[in-house]
C-alpha positions in Angstrom: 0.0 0.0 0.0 1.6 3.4 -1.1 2.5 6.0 1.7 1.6 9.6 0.9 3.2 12.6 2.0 0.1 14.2 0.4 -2.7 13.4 0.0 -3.9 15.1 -3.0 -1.0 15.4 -4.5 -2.6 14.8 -8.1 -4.0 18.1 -7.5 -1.1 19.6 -8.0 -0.6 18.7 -11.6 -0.8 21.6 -14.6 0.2 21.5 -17.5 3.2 23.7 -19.4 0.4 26.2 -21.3 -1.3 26.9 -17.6 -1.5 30.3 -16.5 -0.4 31.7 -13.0 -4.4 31.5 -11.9 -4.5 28.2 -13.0 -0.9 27.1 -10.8 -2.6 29.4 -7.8 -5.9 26.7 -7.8 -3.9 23.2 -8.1 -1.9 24.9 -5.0 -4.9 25.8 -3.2 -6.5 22.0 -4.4 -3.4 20.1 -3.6 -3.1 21.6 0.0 1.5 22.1 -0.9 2.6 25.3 -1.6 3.7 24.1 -5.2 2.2 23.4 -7.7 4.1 20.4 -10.3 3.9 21.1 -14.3 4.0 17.7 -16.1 3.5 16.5 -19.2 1.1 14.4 -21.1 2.2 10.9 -19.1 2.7 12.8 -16.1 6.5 13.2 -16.1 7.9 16.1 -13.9 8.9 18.9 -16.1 9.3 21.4 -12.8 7.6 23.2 -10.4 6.0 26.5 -9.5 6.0 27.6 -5.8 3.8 29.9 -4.3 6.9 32.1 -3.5 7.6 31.7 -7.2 4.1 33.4 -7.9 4.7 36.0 -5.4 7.6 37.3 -7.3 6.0 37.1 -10.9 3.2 39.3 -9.6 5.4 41.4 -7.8 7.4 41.9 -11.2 4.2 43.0 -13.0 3.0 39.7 -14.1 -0.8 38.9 -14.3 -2.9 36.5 -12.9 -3.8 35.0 -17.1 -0.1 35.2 -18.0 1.6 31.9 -18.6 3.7 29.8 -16.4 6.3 29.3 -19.1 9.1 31.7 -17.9 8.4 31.4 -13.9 8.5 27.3 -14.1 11.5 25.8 -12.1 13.1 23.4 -14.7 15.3 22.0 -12.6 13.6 21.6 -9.2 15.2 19.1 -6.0 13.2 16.1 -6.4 13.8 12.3 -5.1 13.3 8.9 -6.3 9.5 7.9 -4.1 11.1 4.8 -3.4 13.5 6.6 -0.9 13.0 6.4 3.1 11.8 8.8 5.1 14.9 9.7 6.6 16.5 9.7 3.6 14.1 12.7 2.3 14.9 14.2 5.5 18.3 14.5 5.4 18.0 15.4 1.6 15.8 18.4 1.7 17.8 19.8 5.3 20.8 19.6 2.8 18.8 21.5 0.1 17.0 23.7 2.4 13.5 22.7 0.8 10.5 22.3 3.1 8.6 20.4 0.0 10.0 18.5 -2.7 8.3 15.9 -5.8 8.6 12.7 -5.7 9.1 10.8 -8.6 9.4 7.2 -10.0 12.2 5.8 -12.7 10.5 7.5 -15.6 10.2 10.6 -13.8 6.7 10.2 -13.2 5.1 12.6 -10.4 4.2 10.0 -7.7 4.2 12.1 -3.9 5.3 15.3 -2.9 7.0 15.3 0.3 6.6 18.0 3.1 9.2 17.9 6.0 8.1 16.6 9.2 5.5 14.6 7.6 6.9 10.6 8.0 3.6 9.1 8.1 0.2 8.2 6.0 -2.1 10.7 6.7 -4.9 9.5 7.8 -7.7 12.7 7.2 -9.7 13.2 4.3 -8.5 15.5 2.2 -11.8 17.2 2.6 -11.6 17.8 6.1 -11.4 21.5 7.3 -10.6 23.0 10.7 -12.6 25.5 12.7 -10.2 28.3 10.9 -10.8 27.5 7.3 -7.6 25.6 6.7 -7.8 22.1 5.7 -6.8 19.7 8.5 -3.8 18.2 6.6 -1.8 20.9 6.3 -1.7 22.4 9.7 1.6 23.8 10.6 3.6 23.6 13.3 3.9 26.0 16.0 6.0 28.7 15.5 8.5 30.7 18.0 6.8 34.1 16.3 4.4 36.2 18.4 1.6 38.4 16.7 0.8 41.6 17.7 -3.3 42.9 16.5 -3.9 46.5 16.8 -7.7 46.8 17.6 -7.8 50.1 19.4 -8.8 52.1 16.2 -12.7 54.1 16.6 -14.3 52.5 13.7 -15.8 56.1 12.8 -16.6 55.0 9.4 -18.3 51.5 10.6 -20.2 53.1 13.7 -23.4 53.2 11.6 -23.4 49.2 11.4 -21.9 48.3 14.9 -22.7 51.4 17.2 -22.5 49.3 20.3 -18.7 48.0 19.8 -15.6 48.2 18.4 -15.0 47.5 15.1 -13.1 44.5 15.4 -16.2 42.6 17.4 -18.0 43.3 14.5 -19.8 40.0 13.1 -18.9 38.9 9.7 -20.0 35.1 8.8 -21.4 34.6 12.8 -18.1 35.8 14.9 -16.2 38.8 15.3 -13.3 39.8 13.1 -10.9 39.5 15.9 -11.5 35.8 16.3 -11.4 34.9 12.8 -8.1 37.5 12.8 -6.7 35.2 15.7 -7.6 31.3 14.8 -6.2 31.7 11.3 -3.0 33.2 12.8 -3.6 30.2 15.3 -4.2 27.5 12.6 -0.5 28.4 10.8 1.0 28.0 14.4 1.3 31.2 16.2 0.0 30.7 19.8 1.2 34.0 21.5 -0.4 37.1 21.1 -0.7 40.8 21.9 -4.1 42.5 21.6 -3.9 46.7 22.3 -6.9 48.0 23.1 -8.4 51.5 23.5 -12.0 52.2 22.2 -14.8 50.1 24.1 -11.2 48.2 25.8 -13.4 46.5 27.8 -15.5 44.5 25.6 -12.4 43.7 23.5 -10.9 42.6 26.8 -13.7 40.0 27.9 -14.1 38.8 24.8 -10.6 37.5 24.4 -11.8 35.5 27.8 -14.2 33.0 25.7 -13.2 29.1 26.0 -12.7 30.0 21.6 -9.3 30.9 22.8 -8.0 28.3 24.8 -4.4 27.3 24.3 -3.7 30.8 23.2 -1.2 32.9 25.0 -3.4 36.1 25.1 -2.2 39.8 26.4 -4.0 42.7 26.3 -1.9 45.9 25.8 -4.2 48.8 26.8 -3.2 52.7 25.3 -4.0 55.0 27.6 -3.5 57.4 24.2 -4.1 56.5 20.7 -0.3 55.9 20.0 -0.8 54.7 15.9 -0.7 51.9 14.3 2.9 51.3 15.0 3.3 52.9 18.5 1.5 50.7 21.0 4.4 47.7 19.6 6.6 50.2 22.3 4.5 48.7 25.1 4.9 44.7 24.7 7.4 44.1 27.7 8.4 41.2 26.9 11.5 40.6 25.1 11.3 39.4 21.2 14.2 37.5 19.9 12.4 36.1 17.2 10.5 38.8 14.5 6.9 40.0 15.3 4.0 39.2 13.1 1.6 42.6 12.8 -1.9 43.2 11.8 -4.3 45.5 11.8 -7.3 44.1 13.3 -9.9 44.7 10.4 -9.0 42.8 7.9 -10.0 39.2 6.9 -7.3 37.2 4.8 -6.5 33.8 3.9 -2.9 34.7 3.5 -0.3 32.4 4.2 2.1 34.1 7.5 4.1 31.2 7.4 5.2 32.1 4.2 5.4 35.5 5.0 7.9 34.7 8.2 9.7 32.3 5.5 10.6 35.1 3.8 11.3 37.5 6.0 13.6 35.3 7.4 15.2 34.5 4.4 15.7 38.1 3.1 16.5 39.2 6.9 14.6 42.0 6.4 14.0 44.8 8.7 10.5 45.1 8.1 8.5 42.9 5.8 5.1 44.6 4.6 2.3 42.4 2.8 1.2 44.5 -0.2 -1.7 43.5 -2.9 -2.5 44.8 -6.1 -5.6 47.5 -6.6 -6.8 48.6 -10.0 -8.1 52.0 -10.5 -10.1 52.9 -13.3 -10.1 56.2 -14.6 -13.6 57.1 -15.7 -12.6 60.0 -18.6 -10.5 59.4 -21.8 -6.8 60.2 -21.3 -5.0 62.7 -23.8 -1.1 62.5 -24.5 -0.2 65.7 -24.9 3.4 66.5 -26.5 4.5 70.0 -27.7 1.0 71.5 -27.6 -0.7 68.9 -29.7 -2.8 65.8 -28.5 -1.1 62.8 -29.7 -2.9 60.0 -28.6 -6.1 59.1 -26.3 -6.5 56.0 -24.1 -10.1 55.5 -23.3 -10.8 55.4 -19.3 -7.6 53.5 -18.7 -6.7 51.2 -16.1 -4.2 51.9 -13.4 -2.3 48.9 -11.3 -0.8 50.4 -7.7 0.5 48.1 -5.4 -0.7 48.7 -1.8 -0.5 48.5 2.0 -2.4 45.3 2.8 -2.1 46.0 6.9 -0.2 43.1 7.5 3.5 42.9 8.6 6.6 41.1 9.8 9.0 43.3 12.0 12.6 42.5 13.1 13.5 42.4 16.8 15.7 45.4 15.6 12.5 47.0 14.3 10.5 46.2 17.5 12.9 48.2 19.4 13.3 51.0 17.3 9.8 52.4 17.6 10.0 55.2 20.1 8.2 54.5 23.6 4.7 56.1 24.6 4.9 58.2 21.2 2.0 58.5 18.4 3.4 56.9 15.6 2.4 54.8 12.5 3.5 51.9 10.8 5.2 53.9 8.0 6.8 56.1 10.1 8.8 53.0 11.2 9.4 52.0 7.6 10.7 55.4 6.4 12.8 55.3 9.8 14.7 51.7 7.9 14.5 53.5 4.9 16.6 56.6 6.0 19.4 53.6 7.7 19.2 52.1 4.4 17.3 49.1 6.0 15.8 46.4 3.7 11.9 46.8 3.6 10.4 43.8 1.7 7.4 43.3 0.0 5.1 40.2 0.2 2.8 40.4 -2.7 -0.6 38.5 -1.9 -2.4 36.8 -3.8 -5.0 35.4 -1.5 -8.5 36.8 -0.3 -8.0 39.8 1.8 -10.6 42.5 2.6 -10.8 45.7 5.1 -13.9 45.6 6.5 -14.0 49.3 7.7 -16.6 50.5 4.9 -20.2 49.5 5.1 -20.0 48.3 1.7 -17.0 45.9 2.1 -18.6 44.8 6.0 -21.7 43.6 4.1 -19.3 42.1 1.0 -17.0 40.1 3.7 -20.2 38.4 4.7 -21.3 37.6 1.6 -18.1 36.2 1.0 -17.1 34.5 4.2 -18.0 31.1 4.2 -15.9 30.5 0.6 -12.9 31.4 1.8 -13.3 30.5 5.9 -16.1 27.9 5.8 -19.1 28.2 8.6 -18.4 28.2 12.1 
């Protein structure tokens, strides 16, 4: 009887003429962050890794563009017939956390994931309480996360008047709690909540049995300090870099990834950033030397922007300035200025701000696609 790594691995099969949407759903189907481009008989021709797409997009690719010049032709792989500690010791020497798994005719059989020695034995339907599938659960991670939810929700109070925003209910729980068991799912287990506006129904909140196994501390501004300055009161000591978010948005992005590479790049500040189109509703003139020389008809313009979601540095945590007002890129411009490395992680997964009533009533809409019910 065969012994998968995972599961559905087959899922993770395209073909050479896919486009990047088409690599992001096997990747999403197969549950690995890769997805394997074979041919007609199902021989290995490479790979695409999510961090692969990341950098396409981040490059100016599109999601319709082909796979062709992004494919990996000459991916680590393994023979399926090898032992367990034989992968191992094979990917540690490569520094891969997955790797295809092949036959003698370089058939895709498996792909193996690192710490995973055994048959699974879920379904590969099976999802968790926090809208990741049960075999792909990570492990837990050294990393804290810090969730600033002490913002006034001014432009939500006509929806959720009786509590801060980031109580407010979208697909039947709070924000917060849909912010914190995702973050919980992909391993983190220690957090810091600051607080400020309606504190202390954030605060009792955080006391439901939801939370249990969660290291949970509540940092209370006693003045609006940003969305960077309130970091100045964790008193613990970080030695290992601080996962950020603001506390309104939803998103199915992967922070293991994120910490991957912001430990790889050893960045000072690692800021998740997502495309947004704006359409300009007027035809466009060139003008050159006072004459009109061409027209584009309401064009389209592609900005890349903050997604509120970060990775900071121990060096970074201690750099922002105690008890002072200030923002999250007042701490970027501050690495900028020390010629600091401030990365980009380009995501490509569902992420929304639920701070307008339009979006609030388009998250719920959308919630139980990407989270599943409660």
């Amino acid at each position: 009887m065969p012994k998968y790594f995972t599961l559905s691995w087959r899922n993770s099969m395209i073909s050479e003429c896919a486009t990047i949407r088409d690599a992001l759903s096997a990747i999403s189907k197969c549950g690995a962050m890769m997805s394997c481009v074979v041919n007609d008989n199902d021989r290995l021709i490479g790979i695409l890794t999510d961090s692969d797409i990341r950098r396409a997009l981040l490059n100016g690719a599109m999601l319709e563009s082909p796979i062709a010049e992004f494919i990996n032709r000459s991916p680590i792989v393994s023979d399926v017939a090898q032992s367990d500690e034989s992968l191992a010791e094979l990917a540690s020497k490569f520094g891969v956390r997955e790797m295809p798994l092949i036959d003698q005719n370089s058939r895709l059989c498996d792909i193996y994931v690192v710490g995973l020695h055994s048959q699974r034995q879920v379904s590969e339907e099976v999802t968790n309480p926090f809208g990741l599938r049960a075999d792909v659960q990570l492990a837990v991670r050294p990393n804290a996360m810090m969730i600033l939810a002490g913002g006034l929700g001014t432009r939500l109070r006509s929806i959720v008047s009786d509590k801060p925003k980031p109580l407010a209910v979208v697909g039947e729980r709070p924000v917060l709690e849909t912010l914190i068991l995702r973050a919980a799912s992909q391993g983190i287990r220690k957090f810091y909540v600051s607080v400020n506006y309606l504190a202390e129904q954030i605060e009792t909140h955080l006391t439901s049995e939801v939370y249990a196994g969660l290291n949970i501390k509540v940092i209370r501004e006693k003045d609006r300090l940003g969305t960077a300055g309130s970091i100045s009161l964790i008193e613990d000591k970080l030695n290992e870099p601080l996962v950020v978010a603001n506390a309104d948005i939803l998103t199915t992005a992967s922070l293991d990834q994120m910490i991957r590479q912001h430990d790889r790049s050893q960045s000072y500040v690692t800021c998740a950033v997502r495309p947004y189109k704006h359409r300009i509703p007027f035809g466009v003139f060139v003008i050159q030397d006072s004459q009109i020389t061409g027209l584009q008809e309401k064009p389209e313009a592609i900005f890349t922007v903050n997604a509120g979601l970060y990775v900071l540095s121990p060096e970074a945590v201690k750099d922002v300035p105690s008890g002072k007002f200030f923002d999250m890129p007042d701490l970027m411009e501050l690495g900028l200025k020390s010629k600091k490395l401030i990365s980009p992680f380009m995501l490509h997964e569902y992420w929304i701000d639920i701070g307008k009533p339009d979006d609030f009533h388009k998250a719920n809409a959308e919630f139980h696609l990407h989270f599943g019910q409660k």
